[in-house]
C-alpha positions, 0 to 999 in steps of 0.5 A, spaced: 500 500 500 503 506 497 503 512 502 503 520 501 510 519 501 511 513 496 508 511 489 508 506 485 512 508 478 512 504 472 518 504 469 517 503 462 512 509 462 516 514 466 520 516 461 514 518 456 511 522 462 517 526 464 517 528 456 510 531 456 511 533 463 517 538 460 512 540 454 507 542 459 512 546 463 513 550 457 505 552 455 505 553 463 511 558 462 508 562 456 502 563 460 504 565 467 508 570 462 502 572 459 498 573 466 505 577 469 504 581 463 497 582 464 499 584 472 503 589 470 499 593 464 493 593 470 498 596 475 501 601 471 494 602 469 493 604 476 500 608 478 499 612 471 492 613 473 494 617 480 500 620 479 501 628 476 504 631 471 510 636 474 512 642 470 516 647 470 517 654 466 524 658 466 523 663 473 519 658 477 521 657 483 523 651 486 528 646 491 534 644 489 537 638 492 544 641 496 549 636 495 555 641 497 552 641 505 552 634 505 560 633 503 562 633 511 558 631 516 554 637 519 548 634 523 542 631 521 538 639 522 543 641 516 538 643 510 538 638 505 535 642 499 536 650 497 531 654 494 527 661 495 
């Protein structure tokens, strides 16, 4: 009496199942390559949906990251971007 861990193999037969078994594992592939492609266009879909456009035009006012300030060790109080 075989056990979960234990099955009767047929030998002769075997061969032939792993080979179709490979062919199946290449269409499994492809499709879980569809479905992953399928998550991803929906996501984008929701990212692109929520996120806003940013522009600017000369003379606007902005942060810009300082880069100078964090060249030596100032303190975390140090400011981190420069700006108006």
């Amino acid at each position: 009496m075989p056990t979960i861990r234990t099955a009767e193999v047929n030998v002769a037969t075997n061969d032939d199942e792993r080979r179709i078994d490979l062919d199946l594992l290449e269409e499994r592939r492809k499709r879980a390559a569809i479905c992953e492609a399928k998550a991803k266009s929906k996501m984008k879909g929701y990212y692109d949906a929520k996120v806003r456009g940013v522009s600017f035009r000369p003379g606007d006012f902005v942060y810009r990251a300082n880069g100078v300030s964090h060249a030596e060790d100032a303190g975390k109080l140090r400011p981190k971007w420069e700006g108006p």
